[in-house]
C-alpha positions as CSV (number, residue, x, y, z in Angstrom):
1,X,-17.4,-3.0,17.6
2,X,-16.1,-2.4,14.3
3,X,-12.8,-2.3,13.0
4,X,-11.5,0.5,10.2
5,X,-10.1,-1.5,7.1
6,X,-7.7,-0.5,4.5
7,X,-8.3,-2.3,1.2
8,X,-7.2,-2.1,-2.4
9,X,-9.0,-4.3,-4.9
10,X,-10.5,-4.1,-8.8
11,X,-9.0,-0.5,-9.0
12,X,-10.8,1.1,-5.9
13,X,-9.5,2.0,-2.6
14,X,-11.6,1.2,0.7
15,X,-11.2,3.3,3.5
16,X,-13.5,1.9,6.1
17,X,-17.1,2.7,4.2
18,X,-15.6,5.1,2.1
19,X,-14.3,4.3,-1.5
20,X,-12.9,6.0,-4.0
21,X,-10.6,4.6,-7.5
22,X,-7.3,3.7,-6.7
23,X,-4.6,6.4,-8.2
24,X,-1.5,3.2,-8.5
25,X,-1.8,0.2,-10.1
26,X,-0.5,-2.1,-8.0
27,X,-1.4,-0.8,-4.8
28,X,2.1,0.7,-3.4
29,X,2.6,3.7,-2.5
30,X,-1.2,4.8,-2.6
31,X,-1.9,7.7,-1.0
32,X,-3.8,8.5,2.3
33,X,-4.2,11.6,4.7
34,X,-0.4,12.6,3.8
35,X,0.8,8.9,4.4
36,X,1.3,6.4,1.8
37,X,0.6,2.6,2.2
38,X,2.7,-0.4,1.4
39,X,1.1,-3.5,0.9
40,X,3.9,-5.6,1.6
41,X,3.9,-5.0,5.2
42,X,0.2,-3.9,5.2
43,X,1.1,-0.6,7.2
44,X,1.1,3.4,6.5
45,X,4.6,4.8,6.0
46,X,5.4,8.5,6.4
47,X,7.1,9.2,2.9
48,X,6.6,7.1,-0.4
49,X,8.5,3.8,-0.6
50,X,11.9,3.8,-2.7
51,X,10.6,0.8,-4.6
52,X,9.6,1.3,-8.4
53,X,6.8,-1.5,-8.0
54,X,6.4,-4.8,-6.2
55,X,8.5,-6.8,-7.7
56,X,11.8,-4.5,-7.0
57,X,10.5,-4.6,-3.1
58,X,10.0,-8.6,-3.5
59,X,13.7,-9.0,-4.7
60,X,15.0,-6.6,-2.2
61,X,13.4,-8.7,0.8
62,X,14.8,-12.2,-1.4
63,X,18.1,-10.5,-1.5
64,X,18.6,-9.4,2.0
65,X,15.9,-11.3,4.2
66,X,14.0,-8.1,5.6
67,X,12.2,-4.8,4.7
């Protein structure tokens, strides 16, 4: 049995066996079948995070304990 897997790496996006270049540069907020994925907590979200980049999400969760 297989499992579907989501990756980002080296400036491509992995969808299961499809690939394609990766349109962010960091990975956040990358687009996917009209959701957007957050590598933080490694799920799809519904609209684009309110974060500029990782680092604003990582203070955010230093700063108040939770996403």
């Amino acid at each position: 049995m297989k499992v579907w897997k989501f990756t980002i790496s080296n400036g491509k996006v992995s969808a299961g066996p499809k690939q394609r270049r990766a349109i962010t540069i960091d990975g956040c907020n990358e687009p996917f079948k009209g959701r957007f994925w957050c590598p933080s907590r490694k799920w799809f979200l519904s609209e684009p995070c309110p974060f500029e980049d990782r680092n604003e999400c990582r203070n955010f969760k230093i700063m108040c304990g939770i996403l």
